[in-house]
C-alpha positions in Angstrom: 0.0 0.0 0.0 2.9 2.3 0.7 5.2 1.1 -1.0 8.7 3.3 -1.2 9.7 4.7 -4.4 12.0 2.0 -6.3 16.0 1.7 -6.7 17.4 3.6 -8.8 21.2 2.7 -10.2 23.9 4.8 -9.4 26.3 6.1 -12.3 29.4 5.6 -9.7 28.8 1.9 -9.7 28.7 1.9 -13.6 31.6 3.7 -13.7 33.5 1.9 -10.9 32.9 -1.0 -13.2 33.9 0.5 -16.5 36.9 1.7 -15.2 37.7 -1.8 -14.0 37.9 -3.1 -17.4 38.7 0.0 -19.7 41.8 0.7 -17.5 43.9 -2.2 -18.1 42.7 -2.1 -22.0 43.9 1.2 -22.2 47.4 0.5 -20.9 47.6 -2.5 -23.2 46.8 -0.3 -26.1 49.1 2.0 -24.9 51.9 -0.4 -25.5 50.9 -1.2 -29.1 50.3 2.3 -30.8 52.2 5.2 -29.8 51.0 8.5 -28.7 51.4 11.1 -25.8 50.7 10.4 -22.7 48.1 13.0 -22.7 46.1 11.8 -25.2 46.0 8.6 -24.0 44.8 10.1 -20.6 41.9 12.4 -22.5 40.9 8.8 -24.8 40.6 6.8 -21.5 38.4 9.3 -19.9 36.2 9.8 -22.6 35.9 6.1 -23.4 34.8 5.6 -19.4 32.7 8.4 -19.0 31.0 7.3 -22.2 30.5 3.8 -21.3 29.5 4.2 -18.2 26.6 6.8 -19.5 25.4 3.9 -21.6 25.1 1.8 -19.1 23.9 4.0 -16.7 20.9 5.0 -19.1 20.1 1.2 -20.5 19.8 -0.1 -17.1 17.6 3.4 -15.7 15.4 2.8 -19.0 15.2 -1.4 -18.8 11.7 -1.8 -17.8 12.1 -5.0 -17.2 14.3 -4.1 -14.2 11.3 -2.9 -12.5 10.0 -5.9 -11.4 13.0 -7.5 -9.7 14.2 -4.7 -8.2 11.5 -4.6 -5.6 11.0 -9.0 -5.5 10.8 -8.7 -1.8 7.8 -6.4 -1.6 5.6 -8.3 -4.5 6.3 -11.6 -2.7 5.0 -10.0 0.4 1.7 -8.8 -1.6 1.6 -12.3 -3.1 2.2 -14.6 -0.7 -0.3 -16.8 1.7 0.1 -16.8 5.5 1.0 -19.6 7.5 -2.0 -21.7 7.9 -3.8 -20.8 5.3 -6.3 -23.7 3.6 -7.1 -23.3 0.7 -10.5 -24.9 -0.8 -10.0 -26.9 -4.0 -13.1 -27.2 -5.9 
């Protein structure tokens, strides 16, 4: 009946996780194709703060991330008492 507004995601934890992979890419790259160490720095940054917007957005927008994000409040609507009979027909 009141029921509190749902979840939302956070953008640090998408970009906590970005960073976790895009980092170590970036370094590898690094070693292959040669450029300042400035530009790497401003390509890394972009490519985080870019991939973690995507994410960020796709998993605000999923809709079907609605209904598990609160699975603890429907199965309280849902569920039946302890001794409960049902009548079968």
């Amino acid at each position: 009946m009141f029921d509190r507004k749902q979840a939302q995601p956070r953008f640090w934890k998408a970009l906590l996780v970005t960073m976790v992979f895009t980092i170590p890419l970036a370094l590898f790259a690094r070693a292959i194709v040669r450029m300042t160490d400035l530009v790497w720095f401003a390509l890394t940054i972009a490519f985080t703060l870019v991939v973690a917007g995507t994410i960020h957005s796709r998993t605000i927008n999923d809709w079907r991330a609605g209904d598990t994000m609160h699975l603890r409040t429907f199965e309280k609507r849902t569920s039946v008492g302890k001794n409960i009979k049902i009548r079968r027909r």
